[in-house]
MDTraj code that builds the backbone (N, CA, C; nanometers):
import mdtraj as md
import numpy as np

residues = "UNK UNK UNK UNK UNK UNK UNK UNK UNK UNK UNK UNK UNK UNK UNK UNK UNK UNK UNK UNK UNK UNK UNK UNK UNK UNK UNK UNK UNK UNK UNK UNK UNK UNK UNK UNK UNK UNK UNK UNK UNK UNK UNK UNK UNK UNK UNK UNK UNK UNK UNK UNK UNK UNK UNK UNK UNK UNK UNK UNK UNK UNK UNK UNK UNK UNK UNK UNK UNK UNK UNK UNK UNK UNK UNK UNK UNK UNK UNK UNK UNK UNK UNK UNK UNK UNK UNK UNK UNK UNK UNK UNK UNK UNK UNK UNK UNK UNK UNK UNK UNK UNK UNK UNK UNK UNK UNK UNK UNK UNK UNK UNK UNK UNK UNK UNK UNK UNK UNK UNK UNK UNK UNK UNK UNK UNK UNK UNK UNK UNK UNK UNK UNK UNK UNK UNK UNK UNK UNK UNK UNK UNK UNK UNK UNK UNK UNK UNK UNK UNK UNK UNK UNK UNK UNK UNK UNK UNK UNK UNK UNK UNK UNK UNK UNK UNK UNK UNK UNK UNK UNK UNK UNK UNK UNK UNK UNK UNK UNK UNK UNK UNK UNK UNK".split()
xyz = np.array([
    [2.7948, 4.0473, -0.4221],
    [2.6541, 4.0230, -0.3992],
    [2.6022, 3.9337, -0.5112],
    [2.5141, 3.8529, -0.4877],
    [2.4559, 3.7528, -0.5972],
    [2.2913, 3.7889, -0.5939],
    [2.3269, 3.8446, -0.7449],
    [2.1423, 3.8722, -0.7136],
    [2.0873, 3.7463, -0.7688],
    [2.1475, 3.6597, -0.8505],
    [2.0133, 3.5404, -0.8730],
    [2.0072, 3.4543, -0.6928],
    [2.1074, 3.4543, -0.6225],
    [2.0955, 3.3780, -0.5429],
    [2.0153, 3.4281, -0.4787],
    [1.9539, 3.5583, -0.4640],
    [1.8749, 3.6424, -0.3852],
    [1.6782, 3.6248, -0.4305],
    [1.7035, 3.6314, -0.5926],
    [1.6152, 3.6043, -0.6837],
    [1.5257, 3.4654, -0.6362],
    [1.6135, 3.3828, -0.6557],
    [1.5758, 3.2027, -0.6066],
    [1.5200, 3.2183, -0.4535],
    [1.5911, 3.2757, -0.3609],
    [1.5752, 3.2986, -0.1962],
    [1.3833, 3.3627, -0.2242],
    [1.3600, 3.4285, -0.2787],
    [1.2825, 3.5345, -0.2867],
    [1.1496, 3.4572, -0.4062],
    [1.1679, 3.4089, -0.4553],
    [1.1080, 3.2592, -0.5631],
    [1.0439, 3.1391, -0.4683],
    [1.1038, 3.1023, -0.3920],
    [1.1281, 2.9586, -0.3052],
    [1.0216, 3.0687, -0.1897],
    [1.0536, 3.1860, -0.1513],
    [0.9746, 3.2716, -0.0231],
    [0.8399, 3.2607, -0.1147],
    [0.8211, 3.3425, -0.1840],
    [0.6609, 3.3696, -0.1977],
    [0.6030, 3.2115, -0.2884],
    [0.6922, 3.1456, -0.3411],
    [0.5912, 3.0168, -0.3701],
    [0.5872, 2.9543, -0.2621],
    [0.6128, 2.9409, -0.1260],
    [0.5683, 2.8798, -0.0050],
    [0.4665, 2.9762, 0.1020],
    [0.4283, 3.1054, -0.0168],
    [0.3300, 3.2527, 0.0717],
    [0.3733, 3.2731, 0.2056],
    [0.5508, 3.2560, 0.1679],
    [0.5678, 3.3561, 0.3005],
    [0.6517, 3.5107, 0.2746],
    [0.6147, 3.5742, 0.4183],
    [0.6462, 3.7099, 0.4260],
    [0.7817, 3.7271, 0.4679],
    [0.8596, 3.8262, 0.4259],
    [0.9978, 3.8106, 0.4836],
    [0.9739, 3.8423, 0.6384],
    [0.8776, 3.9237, 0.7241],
    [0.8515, 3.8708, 0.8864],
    [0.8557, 3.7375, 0.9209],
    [0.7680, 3.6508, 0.7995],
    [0.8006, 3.4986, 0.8427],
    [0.9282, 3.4497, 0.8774],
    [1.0231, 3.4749, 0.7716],
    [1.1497, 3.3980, 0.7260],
    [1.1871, 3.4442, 0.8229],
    [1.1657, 3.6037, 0.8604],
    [1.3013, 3.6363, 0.9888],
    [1.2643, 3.5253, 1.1074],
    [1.0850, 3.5447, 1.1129],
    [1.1043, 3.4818, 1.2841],
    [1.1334, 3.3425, 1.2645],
    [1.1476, 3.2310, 1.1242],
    [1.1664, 3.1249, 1.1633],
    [1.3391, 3.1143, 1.1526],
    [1.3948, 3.2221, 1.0562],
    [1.5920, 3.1989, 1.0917],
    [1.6082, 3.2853, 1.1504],
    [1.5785, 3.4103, 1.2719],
    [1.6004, 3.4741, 1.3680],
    [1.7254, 3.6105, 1.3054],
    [1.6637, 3.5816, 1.1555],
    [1.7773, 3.7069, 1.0778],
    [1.6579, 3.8514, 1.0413],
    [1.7256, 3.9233, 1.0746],
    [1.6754, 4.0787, 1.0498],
    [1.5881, 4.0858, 0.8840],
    [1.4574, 4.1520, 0.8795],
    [1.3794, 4.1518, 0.7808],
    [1.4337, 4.2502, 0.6750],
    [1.5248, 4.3532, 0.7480],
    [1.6411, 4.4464, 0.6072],
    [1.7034, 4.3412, 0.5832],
    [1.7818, 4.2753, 0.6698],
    [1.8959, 4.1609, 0.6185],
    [1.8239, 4.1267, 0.5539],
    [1.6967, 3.9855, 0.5219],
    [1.6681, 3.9273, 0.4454],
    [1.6446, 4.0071, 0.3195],
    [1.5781, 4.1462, 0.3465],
    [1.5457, 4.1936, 0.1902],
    [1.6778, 4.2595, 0.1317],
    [1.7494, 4.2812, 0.1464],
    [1.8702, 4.3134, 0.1103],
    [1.9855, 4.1959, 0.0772],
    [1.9593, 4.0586, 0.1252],
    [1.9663, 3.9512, 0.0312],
    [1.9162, 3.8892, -0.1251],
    [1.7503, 3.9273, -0.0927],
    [1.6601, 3.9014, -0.1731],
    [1.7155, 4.0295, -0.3119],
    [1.7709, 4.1313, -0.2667],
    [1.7593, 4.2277, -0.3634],
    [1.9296, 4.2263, -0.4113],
    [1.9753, 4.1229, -0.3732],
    [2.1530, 4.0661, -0.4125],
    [2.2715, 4.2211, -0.3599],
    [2.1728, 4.3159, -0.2742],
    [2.2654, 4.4297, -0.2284],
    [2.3457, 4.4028, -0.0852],
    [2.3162, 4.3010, -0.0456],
    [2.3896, 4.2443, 0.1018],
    [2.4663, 4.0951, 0.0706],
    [2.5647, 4.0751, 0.1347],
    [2.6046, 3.9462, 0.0672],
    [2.5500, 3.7985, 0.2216],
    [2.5655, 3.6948, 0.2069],
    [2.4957, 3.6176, 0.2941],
    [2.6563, 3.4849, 0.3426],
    [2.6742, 3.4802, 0.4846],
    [2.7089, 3.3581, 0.5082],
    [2.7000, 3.2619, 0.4922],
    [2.7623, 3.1243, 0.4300],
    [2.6792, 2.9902, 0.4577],
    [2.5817, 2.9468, 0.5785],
    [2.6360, 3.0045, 0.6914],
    [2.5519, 3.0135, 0.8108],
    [2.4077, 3.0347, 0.8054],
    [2.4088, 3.1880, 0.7382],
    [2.2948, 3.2605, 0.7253],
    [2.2337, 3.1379, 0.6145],
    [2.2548, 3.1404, 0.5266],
    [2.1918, 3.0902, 0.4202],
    [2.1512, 2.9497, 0.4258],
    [2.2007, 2.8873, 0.5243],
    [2.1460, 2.7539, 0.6016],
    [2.0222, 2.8110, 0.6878],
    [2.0029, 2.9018, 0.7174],
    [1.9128, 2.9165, 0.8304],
    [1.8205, 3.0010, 0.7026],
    [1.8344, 3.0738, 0.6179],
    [1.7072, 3.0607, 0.5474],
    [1.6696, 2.9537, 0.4986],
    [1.7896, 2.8349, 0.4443],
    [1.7088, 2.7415, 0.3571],
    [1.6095, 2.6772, 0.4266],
    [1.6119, 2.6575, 0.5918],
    [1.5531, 2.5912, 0.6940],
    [1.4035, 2.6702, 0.7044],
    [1.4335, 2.8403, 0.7253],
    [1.2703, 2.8676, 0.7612],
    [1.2109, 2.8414, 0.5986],
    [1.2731, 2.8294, 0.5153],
    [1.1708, 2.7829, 0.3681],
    [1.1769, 2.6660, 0.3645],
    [1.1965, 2.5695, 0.4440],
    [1.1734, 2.4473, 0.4268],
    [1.2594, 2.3810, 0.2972],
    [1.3867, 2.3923, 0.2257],
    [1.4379, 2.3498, 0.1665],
    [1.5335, 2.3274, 0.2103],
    [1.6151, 2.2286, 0.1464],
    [1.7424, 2.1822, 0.1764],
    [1.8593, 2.3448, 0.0884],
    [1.9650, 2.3383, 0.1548],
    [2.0814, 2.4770, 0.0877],
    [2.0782, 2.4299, -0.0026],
    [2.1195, 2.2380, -0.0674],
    [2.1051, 2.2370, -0.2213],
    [2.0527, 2.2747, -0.3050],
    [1.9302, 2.3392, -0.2387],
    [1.8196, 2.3692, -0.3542],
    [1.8908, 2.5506, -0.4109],
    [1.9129, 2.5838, -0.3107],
    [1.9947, 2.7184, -0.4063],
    [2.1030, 2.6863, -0.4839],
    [2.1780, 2.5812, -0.5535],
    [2.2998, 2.5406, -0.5581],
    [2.2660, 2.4466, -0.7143],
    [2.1471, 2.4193, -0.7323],
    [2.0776, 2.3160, -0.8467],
    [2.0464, 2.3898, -0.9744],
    [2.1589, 2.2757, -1.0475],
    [2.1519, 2.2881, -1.2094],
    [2.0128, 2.2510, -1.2882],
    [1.9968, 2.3491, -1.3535],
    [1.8527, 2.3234, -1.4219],
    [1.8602, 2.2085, -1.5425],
    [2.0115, 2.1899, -1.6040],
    [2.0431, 2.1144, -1.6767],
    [2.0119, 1.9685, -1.6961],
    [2.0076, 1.8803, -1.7465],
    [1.9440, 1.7333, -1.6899],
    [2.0764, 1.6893, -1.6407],
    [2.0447, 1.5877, -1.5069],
    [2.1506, 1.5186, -1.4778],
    [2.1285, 1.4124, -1.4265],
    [2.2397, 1.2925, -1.3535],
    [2.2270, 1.1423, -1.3783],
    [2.3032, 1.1479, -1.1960],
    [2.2231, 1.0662, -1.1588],
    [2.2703, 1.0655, -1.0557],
    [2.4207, 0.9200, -1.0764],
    [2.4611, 0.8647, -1.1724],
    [2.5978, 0.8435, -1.2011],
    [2.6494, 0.9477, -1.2784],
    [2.7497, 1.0064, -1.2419],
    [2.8253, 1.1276, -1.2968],
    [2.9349, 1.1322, -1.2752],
    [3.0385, 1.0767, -1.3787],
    [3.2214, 1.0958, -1.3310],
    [3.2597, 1.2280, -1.3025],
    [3.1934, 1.3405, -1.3339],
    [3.2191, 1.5061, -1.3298],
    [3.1611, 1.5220, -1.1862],
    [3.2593, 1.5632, -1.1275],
    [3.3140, 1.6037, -0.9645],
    [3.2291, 1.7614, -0.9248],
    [3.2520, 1.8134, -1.0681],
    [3.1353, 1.9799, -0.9981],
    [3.0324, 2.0133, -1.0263],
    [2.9632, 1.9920, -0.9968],
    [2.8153, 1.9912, -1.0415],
    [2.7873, 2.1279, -1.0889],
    [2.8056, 2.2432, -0.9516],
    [2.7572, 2.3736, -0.9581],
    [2.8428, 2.4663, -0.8747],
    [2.8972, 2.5283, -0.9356],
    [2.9973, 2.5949, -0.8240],
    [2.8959, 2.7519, -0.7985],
    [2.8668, 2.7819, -0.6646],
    [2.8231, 2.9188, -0.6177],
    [2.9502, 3.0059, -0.5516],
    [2.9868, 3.1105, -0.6199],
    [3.1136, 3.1779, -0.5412],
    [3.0365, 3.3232, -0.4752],
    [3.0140, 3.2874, -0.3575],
    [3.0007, 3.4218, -0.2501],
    [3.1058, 3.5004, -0.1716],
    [3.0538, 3.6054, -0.1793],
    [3.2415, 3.6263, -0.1095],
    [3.2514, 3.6042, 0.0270],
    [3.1470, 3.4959, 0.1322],
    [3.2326, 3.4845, 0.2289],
    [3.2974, 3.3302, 0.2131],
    [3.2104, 3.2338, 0.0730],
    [3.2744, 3.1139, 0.0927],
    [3.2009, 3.0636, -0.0674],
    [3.2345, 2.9359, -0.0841],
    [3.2082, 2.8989, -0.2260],
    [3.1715, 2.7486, -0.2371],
    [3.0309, 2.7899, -0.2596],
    [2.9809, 2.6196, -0.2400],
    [2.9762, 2.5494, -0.3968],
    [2.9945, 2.4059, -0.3956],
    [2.9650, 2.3139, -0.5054],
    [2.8715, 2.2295, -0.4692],
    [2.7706, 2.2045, -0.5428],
    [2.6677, 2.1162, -0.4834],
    [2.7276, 1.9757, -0.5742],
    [2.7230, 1.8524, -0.5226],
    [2.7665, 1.6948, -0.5772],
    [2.6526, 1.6420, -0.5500],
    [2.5252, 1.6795, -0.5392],
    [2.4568, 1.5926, -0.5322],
    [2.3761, 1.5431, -0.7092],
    [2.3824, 1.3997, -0.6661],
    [2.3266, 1.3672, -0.8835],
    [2.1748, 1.3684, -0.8422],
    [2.1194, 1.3735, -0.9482],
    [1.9766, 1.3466, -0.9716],
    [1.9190, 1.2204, -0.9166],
    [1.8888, 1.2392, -0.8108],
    [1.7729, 1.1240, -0.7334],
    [1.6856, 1.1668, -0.6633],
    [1.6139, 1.1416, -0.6724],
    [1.4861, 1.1556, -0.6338],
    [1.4575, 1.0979, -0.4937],
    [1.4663, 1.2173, -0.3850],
    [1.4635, 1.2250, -0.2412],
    [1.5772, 1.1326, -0.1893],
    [1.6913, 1.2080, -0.2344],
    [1.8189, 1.1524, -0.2101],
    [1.7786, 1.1407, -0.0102],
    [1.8737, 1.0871, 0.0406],
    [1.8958, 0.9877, 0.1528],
    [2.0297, 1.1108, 0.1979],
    [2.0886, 1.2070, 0.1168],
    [2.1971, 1.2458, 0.2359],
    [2.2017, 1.3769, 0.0670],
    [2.3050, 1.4878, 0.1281],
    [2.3240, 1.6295, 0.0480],
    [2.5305, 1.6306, 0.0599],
    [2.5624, 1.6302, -0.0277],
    [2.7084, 1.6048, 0.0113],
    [2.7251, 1.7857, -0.0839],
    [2.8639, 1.8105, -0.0424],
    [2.8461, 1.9631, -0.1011],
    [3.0172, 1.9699, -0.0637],
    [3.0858, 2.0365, -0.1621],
    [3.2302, 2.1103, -0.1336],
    [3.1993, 2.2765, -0.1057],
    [3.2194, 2.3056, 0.0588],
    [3.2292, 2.4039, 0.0670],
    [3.3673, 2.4739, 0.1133],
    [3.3802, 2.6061, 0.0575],
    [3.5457, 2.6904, 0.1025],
    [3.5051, 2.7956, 0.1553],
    [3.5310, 2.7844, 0.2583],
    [3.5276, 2.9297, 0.3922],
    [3.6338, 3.0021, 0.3169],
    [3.6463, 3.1057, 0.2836],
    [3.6972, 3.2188, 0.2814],
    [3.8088, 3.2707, 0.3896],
    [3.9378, 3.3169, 0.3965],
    [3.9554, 3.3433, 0.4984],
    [3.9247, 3.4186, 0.6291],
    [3.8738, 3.3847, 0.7526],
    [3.8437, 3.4746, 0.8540],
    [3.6837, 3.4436, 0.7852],
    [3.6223, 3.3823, 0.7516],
    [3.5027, 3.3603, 0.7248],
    [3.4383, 3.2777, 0.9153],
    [3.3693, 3.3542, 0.9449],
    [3.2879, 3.2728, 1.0574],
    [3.1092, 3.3785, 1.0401],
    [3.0919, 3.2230, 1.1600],
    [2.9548, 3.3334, 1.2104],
    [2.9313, 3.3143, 1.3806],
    [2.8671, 3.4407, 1.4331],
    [2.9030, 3.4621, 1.5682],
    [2.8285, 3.4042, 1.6868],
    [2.7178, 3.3052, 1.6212],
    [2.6244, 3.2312, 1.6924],
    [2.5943, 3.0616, 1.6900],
    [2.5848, 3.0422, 1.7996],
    [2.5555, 2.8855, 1.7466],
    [2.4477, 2.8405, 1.7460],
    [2.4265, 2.7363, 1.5832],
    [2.3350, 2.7512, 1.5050],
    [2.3340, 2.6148, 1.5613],
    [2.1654, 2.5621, 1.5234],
    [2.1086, 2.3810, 1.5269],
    [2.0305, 2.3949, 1.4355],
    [2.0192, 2.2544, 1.4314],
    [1.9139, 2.2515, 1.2159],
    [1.8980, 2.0911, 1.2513],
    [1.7997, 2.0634, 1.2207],
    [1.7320, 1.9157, 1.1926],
    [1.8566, 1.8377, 1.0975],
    [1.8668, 1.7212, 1.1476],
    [1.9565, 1.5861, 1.0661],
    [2.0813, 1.6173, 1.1286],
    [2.2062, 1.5407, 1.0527],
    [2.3150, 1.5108, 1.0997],
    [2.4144, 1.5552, 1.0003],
    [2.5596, 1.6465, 1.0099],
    [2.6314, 1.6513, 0.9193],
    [2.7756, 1.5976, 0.9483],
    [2.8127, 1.5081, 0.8168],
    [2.9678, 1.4857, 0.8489],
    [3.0335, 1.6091, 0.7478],
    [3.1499, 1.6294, 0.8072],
    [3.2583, 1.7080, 0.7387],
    [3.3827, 1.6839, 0.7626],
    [3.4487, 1.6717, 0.6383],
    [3.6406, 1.6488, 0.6406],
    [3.6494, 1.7427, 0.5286],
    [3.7534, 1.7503, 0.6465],
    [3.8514, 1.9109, 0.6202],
    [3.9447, 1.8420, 0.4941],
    [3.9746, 1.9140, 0.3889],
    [4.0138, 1.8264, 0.2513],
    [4.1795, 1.9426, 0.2364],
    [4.1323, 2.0971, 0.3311],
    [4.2246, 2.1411, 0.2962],
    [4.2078, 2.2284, 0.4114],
    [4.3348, 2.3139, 0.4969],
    [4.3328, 2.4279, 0.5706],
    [4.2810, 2.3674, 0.7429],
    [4.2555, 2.4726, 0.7761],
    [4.2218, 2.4399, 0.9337],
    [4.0810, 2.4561, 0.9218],
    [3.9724, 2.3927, 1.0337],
    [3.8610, 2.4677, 1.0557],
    [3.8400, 2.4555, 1.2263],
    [3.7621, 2.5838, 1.2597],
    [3.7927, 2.5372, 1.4210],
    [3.6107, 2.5497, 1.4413],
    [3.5702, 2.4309, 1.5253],
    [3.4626, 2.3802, 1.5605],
    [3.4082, 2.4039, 1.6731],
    [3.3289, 2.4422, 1.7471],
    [3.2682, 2.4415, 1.8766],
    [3.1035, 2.3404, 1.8472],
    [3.1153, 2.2689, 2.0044],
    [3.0067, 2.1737, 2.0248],
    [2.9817, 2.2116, 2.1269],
    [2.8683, 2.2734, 2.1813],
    [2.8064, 2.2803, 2.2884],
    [2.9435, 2.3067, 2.3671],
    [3.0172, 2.2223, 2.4585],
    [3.0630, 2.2033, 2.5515],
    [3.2329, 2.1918, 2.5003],
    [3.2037, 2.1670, 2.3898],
    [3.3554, 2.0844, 2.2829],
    [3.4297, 2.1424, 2.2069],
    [3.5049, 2.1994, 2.2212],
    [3.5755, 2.3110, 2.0973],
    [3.6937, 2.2280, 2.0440],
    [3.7454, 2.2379, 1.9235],
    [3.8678, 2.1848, 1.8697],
    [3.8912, 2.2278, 1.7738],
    [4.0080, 2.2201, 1.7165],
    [4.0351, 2.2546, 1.5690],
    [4.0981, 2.1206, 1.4988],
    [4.0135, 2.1281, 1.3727],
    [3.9983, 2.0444, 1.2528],
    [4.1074, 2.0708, 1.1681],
    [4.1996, 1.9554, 1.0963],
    [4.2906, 1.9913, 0.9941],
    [4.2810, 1.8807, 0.8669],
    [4.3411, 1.9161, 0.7681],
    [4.3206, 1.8200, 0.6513],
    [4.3553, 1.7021, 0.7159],
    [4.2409, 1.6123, 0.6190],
    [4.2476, 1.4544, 0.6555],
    [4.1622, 1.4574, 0.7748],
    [4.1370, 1.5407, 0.8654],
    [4.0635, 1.4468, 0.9628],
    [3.9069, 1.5143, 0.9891],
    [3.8208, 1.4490, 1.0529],
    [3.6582, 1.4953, 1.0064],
    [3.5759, 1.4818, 1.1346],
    [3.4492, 1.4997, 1.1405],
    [3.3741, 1.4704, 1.2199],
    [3.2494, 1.4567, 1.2105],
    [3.1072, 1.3761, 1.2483],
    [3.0165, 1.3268, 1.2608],
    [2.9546, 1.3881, 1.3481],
    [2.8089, 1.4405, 1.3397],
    [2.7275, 1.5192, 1.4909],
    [2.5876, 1.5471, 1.4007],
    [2.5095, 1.5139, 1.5446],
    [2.3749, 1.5251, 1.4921],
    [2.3740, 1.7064, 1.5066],
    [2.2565, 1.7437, 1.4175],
    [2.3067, 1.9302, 1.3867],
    [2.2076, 1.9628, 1.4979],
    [2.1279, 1.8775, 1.5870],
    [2.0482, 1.9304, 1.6804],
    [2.1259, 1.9897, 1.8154],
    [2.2949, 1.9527, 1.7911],
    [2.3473, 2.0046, 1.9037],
    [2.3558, 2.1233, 1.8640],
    [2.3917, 2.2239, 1.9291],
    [2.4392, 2.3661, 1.9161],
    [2.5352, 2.3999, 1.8502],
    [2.5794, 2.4158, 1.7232],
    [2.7484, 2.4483, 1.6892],
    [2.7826, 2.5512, 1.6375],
    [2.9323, 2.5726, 1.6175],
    [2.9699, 2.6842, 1.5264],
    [3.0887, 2.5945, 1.4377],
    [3.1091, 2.6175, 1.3461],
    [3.2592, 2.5875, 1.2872],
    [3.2702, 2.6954, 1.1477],
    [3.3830, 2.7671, 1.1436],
    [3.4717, 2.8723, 1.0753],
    [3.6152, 2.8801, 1.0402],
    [3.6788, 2.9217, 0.9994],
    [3.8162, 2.9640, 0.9282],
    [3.8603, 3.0630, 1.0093],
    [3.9284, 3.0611, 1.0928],
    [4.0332, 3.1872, 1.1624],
    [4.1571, 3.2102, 1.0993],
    [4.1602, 3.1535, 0.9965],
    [4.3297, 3.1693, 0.9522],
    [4.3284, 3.2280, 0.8655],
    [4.4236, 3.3049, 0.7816],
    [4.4582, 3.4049, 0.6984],
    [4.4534, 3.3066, 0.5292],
    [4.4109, 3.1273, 0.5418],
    [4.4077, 3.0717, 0.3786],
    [4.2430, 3.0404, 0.4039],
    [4.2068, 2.9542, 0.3388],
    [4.0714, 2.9238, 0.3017],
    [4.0765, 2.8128, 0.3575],
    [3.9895, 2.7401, 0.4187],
    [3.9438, 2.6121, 0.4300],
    [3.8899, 2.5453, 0.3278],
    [3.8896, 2.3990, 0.3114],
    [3.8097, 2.3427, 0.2041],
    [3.7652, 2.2023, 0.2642],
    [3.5925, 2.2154, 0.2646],
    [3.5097, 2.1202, 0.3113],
    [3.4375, 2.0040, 0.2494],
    [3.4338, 1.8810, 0.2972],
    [3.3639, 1.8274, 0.1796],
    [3.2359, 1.8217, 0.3345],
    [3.1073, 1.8495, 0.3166],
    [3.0428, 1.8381, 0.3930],
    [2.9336, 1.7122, 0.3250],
    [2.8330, 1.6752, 0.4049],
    [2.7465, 1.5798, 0.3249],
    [2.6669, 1.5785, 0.4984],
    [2.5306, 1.5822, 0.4421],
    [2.4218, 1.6315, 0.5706],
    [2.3269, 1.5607, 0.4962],
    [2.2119, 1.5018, 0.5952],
    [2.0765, 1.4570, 0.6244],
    [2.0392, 1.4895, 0.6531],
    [1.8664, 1.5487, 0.6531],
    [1.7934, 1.5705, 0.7544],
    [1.7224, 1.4902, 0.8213],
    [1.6036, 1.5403, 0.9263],
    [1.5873, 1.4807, 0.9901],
    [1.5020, 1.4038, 1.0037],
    [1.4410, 1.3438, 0.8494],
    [1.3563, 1.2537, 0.8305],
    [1.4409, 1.1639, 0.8083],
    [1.5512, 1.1354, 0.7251],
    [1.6226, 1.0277, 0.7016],
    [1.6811, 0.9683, 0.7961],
    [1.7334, 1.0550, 0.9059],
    [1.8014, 1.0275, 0.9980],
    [1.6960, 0.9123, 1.1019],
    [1.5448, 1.0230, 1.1404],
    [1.4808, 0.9011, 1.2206],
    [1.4191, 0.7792, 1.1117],
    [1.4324, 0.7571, 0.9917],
    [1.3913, 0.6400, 0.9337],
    [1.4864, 0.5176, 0.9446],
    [1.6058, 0.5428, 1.0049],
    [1.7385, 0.4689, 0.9590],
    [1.6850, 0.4077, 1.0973],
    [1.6405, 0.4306, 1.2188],
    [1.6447, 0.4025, 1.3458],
    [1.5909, 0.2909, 1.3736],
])
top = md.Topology()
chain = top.add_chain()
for i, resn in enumerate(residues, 1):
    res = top.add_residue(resn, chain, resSeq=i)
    for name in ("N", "CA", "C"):
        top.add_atom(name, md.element.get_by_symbol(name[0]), res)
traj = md.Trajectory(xyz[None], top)
């Protein structure tokens, strides 16, 4: 369990004056679940924790950000490593100011999934850097292996998880969906 990550979740909630009823009805997660996040006694999916960063209106980087000063040129590859026990994110994003895209190394855990398919404003690419990951699109299911990746706006419906007994390792990098319609 991570209680600062719960701390920040719960920081980011009441400086935007919302109620954890809010957060549930805008990520459709249970108001014990959320407070039992908030209180670091429940542990959280990347799934889940995408769908709170969404009803608080932040990007997931923002749970993932070094208070330290930094340069958006940076030869150092890890910015911030978060280890949860269903997966372990690194945030790579440098210091810019209303960056244009969120790039992030995430590791599914083994047998790490979630059982619903989720949509979120903008577009994410992901290559698989290590392990399998198996993907569903609306209509499209496949499984992903090192070296090869894929592109999709996140307004389709998806799932993608780890069924295998090693870890996956992701380099993901997502937009939302202001950048996405400015590019148009």
């Amino acid at each position: 369990m991570d209680v600062e990550l719960g701390r920040e979740i719960q920081r980011i909630r009441k400086m935007n004056k919302l109620t954890l009823k809010d957060v549930s009805e805008k990520s459709g997660l249970s108001v014990s679940f959320l407070s039992q996040v908030e209180r670091g006694i429940s542990s959280v999916t990347f799934t889940s924790l995408r769908r709170i960063a969404e009803a608080l209106d932040v990007h997931i980087n923002l749970f993932f950000e070094e208070s330290v000063e930094k340069s958006s040129i940076n030869k150092q590859t890890i910015k911030k490593t978060a280890d949860q026990p269903n997966f372990t994110f690194t945030n790579l994003v440098g210091d810019m100011e209303n960056p244009l895209f969120f790039p992030a190394r995430i590791e599914l855990k083994p047998g790490e999934s979630h059982t619903h398919p989720y949509s979120h404003q903008g577009q994410e690419f992901v290559y698989i850097l290590e392990g399998e990951l198996k993907v569903i699109l609306q209509d499209y299911s496949d499984t992903f292996y090192m070296n090869e990746s894929f592109h999709i706006d996140s307004m389709q419906e998806h799932i993608w998880f780890n069924e295998t007994n090693q870890p996956v390792t992701l380099l993901v990098v997502s937009a939302n969906a202001d950048v996405a319609s400015s590019e148009k």
